[in-house]
C-alpha positions in Angstrom: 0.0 0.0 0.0 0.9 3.5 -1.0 2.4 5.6 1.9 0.2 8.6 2.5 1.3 12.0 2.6 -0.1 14.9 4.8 -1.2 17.7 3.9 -3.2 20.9 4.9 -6.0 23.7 3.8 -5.5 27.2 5.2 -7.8 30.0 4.7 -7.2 33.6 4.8 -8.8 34.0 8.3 -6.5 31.3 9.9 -8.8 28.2 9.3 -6.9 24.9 8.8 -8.3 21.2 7.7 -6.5 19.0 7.5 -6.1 15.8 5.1 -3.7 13.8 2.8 -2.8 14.4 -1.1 -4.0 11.9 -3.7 -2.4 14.3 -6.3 0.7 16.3 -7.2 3.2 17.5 -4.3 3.8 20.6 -3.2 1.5 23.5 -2.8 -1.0 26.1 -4.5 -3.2 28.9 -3.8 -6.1 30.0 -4.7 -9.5 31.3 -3.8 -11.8 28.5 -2.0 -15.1 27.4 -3.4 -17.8 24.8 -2.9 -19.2 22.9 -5.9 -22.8 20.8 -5.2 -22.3 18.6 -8.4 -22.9 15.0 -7.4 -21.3 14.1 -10.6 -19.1 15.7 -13.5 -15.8 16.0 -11.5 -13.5 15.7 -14.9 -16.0 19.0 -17.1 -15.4 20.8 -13.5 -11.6 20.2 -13.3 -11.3 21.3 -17.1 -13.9 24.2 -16.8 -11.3 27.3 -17.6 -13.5 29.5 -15.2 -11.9 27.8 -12.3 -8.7 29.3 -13.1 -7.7 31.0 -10.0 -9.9 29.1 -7.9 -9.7 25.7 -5.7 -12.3 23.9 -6.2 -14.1 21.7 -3.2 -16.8 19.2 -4.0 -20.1 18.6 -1.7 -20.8 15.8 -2.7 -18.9 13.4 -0.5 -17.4 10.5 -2.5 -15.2 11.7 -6.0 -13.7 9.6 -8.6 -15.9 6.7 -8.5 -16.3 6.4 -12.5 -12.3 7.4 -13.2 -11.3 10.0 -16.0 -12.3 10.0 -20.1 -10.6 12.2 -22.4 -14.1 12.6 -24.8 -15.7 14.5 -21.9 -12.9 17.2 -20.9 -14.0 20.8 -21.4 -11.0 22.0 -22.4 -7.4 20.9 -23.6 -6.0 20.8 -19.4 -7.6 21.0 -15.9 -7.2 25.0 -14.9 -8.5 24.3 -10.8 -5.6 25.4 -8.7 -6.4 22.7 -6.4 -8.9 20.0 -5.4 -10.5 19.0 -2.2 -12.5 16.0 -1.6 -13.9 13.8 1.3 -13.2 10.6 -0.3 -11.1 9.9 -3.1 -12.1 6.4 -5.0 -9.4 4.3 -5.9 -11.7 2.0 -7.7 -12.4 3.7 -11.4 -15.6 1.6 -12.7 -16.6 2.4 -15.9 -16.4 1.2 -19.2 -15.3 4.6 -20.5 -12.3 5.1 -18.0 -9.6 5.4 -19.4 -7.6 6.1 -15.8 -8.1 7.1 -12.3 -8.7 10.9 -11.0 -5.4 11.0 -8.9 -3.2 9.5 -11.5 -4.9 12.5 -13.9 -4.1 15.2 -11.3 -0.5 13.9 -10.7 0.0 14.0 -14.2 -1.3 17.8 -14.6 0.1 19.2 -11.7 -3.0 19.7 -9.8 -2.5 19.5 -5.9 -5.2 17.8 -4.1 -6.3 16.7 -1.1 -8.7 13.9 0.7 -9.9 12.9 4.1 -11.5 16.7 4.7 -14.5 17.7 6.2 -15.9 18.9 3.1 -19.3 19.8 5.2 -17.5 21.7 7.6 -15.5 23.7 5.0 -18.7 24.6 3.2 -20.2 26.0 6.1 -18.1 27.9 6.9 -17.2 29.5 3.3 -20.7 29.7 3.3 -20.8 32.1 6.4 -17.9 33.5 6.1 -17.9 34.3 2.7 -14.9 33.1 -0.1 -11.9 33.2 0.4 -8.0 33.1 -0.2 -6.2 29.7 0.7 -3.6 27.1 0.4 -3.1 23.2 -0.1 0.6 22.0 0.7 1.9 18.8 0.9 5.6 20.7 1.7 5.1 22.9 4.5 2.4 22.3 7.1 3.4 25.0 9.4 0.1 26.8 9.8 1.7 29.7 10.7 3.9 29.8 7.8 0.9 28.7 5.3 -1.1 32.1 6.7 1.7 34.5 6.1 2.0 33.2 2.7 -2.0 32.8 1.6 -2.4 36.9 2.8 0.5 37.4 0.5 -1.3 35.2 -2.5 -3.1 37.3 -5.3 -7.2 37.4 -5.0 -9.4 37.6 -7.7 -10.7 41.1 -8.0 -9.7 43.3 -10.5 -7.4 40.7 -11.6 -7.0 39.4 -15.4 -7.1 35.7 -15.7 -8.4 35.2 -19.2 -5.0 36.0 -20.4 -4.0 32.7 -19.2 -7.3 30.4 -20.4 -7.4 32.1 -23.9 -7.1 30.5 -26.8 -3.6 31.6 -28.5 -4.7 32.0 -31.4 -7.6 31.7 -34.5 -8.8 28.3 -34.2 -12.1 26.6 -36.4 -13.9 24.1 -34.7 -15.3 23.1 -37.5 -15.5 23.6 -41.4 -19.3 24.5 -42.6 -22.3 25.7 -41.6 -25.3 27.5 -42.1 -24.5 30.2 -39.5 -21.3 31.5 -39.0 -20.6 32.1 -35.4 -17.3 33.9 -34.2 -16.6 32.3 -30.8 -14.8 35.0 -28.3 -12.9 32.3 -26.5 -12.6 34.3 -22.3 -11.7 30.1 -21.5 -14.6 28.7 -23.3 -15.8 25.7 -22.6 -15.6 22.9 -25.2 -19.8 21.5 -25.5 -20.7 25.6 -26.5 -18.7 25.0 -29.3 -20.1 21.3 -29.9 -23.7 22.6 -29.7 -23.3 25.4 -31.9 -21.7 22.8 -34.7 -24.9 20.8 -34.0 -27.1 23.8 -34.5 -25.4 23.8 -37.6 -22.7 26.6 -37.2 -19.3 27.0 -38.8 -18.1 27.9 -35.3 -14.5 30.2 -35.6 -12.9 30.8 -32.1 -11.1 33.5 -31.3 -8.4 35.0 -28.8 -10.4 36.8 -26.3 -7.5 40.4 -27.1 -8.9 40.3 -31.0 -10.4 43.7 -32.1 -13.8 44.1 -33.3 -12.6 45.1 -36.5 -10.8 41.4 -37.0 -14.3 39.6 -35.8 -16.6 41.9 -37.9 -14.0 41.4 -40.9 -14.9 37.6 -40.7 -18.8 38.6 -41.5 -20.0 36.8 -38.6 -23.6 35.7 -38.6 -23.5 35.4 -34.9 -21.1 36.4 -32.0 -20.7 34.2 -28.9 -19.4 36.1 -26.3 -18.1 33.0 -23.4 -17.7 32.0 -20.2 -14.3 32.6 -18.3 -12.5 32.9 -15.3 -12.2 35.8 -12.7 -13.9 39.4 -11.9 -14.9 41.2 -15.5 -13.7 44.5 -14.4 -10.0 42.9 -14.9 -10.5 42.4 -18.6 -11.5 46.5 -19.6 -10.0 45.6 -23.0 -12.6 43.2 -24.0 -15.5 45.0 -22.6 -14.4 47.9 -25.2 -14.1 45.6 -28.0 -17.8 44.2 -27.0 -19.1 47.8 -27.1 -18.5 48.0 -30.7 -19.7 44.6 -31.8 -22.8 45.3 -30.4 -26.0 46.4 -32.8 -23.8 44.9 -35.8 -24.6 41.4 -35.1 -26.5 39.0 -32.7 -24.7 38.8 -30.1 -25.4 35.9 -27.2 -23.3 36.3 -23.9 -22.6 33.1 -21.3 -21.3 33.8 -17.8 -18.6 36.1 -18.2 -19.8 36.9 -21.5 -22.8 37.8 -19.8 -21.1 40.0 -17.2 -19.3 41.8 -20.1 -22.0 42.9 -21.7 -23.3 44.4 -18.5 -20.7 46.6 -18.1 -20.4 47.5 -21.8 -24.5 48.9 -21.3 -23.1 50.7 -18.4 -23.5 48.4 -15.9 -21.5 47.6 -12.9 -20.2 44.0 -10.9 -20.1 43.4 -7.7 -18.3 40.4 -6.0 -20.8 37.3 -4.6 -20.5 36.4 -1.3 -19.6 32.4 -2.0 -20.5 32.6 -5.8 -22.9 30.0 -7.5 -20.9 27.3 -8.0 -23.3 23.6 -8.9 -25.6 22.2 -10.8 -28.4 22.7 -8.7 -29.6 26.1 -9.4 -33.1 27.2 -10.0 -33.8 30.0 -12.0 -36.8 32.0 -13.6 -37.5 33.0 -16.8 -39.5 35.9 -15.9 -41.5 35.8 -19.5 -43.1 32.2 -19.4 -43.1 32.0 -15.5 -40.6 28.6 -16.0 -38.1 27.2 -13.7 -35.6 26.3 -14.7 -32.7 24.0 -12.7 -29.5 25.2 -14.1 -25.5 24.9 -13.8 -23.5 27.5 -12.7 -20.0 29.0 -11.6 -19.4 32.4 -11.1 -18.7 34.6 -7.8 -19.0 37.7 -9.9 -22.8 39.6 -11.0 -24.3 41.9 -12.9 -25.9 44.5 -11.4 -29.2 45.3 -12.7 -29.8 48.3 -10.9 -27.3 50.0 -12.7 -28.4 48.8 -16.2 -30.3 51.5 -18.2 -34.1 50.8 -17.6 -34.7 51.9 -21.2 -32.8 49.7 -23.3 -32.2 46.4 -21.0 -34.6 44.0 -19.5 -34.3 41.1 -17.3 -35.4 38.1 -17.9 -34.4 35.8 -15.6 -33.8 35.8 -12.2 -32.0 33.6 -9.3 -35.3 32.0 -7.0 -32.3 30.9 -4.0 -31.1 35.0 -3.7 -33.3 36.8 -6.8 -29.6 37.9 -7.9 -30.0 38.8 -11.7 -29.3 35.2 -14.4 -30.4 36.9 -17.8 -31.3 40.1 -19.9 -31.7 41.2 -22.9 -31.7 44.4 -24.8 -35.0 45.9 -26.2 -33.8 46.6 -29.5 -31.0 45.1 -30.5 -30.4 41.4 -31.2 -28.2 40.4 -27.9 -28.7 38.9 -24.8 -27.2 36.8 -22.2 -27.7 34.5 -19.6 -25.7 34.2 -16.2 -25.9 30.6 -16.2 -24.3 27.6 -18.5 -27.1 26.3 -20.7 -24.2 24.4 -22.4 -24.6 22.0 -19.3 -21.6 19.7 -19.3 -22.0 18.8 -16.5 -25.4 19.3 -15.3 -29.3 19.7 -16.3 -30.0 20.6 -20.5 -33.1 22.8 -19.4 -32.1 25.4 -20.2 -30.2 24.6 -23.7 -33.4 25.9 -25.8 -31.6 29.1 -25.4 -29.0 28.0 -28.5 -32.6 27.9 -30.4 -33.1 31.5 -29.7 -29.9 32.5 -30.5 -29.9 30.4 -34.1 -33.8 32.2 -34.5 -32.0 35.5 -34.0 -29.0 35.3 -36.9 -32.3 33.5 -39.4 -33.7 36.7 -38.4 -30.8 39.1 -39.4 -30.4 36.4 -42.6 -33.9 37.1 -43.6 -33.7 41.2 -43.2 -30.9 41.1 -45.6 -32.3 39.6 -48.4 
């Protein structure tokens, strides 16, 4: 039997857990969150909005069906670390391909087992998020703290510099739509829908002007998901600004956030974010719920939106926070949540229907 190795969690206010690492050595910061997936461990480790986060699951037994590479998200795992009650060693599933700790050893992803996942959830969820460390090296506690108030935080920081894509990539060849994807660390089953909706889907670095996007004669502009506070990344809310009214435009989590602040709008910082898949939400035109995925700690505002232009249209039933608008006028609007899925509900993925209905519509005023 494999020796174990210690290891410890502490959080900016001096909290420590303690456990022992089923993945690489050696130690990583990060701000702390909860995730209440049961399931969909290996599309949460490869979600690029996790970058700059460390990631702790609810749900109290991880690993149990191993690791495929058909259902990553993107091309690595971006979590800065991962905490877990129970770490299976048993991977059974005709689809594994390996187990969870031997696919975190080989990406460098510090993790850690035998917590009290419960107790570290309540008290994030009290407390609020926060700033912490997993080490496998140093388990002075005092040591640990100096260095976790020293770590960066995720306000006003730019971390979509680091998930982006480097450069032009297709996804795919044809289509009836073109779509220009503005890759903020998209995640991989937007772009797979969008090619089943039958777009030629074109992703993009999230740095590339409007001109370059609009020079492609887009059909559609998906603005994505991504990691971080949307206040760090001023550069891509300008190049929004002038995209928008020239083509449909459809925003998803950060994308979402960006186009709030492009209308004027302003962020503010969640308490413990939404992290899950678990979340009901409105649609405040058919009176629907909705049970939807999420991960974000940042939100748009809508008091700060103008009233004349922008409406919302749907809403957060656990805190009434705002999860969609849209503008009166113009062919764009957004949704807080992830109606990609992946992991998750699909109950919400009719929204890729509206956006397809919107570029027919532009097609049709053209002609």
């Amino acid at each position: 039997m494999t020796e174990q190795v210690k290891a410890k969690i502490v959080l900016e206010d001096g909290r420590c857990f303690e456990g022992v690492s089923f993945g690489a050595s050696g130690e990583t910061f990060g701000e702390v969150v909860f995730n209440t997936s049961l399931a969909g461990y290996q599309e949460i480790l490869t979600d690029p909005s996790y970058k700059g986060q460390i990631v702790t699951m609810t749900y109290p037994l991880i690993g149990n069906y191993g690791i495929n590479y058909e259902d990553m998200e993107s091309r690595k795992p971006f979590v800065e670390g991962f905490i877990v009650k129970e770490n299976s060693r048993i991977a059974s599933n005709w689809r594994s391909q390996k187990t969870l700790a031997d696919y975190l050893k080989e990406n460098n992803i510090v993790a850690i087992e035998g917590v009290d996942t419960r107790a570290l959830t309540r008290h994030i969820r009290l407390k609020g998020s926060m700033k912490a460390v997993i080490s496998t090296k140093d388990l002075d506690e005092k040591n640990l703290l100096k260095k976790v108030k020293k770590a960066p935080g995720l306000v006003g920081r730019d971390l979509v510099k680091e998930v982006t894509a480097g450069k032009l990539i297709p996804w795919n060849e044809k289509g009836k739509y073109r779509v220009i994807v503005l890759d903020c660390g998209v995640k991989y089953n937007i772009l797979r829908i969008l090619a089943e909706k039958d777009c030629e889907v074109i992703v993009v670095p999230a740095d590339t002007k409007a001109e370059d996007i609009l020079q492609k004669s887009p059909d559609g502009v998906m603005l994505s998901n991504g990691p971080g506070d949307p206040e760090g990344v001023p550069y891509v809310v300008e190049n929004v600004k002038k995209i928008i009214g020239k083509v449909p435009i459809f925003g998803i989590c950060l994308g979402h956030q960006m186009l709030g602040l492009a209308f004027g709008g302003r962020t503010y910082k969640l308490k413990f974010g939404h992290h899950g898949g678990n979340h009901p939400v409105k649609d405040l035109k058919t009176g629907r719920v909705f049970i939807t995925v999420q991960n974000h700690n940042f939100c748009v505002d809508v008091k700060k939106l103008s009233k004349s232009d922008i409406e919302p249209t749907h809403i957060n039933l656990n805190d009434n926070t705002l999860e969609g608008m849209r503008h009166k006028r113009l062919d764009v609007f957004s949704v807080q949540f992830h109606p990609e899925y992946a992991p998750g509900p699909r109950d919400s993925k009719y929204l890729f229907d509206d956006f397809i209905k919107m570029m027919e519509k532009r097609r049709a005023k053209k002609k």
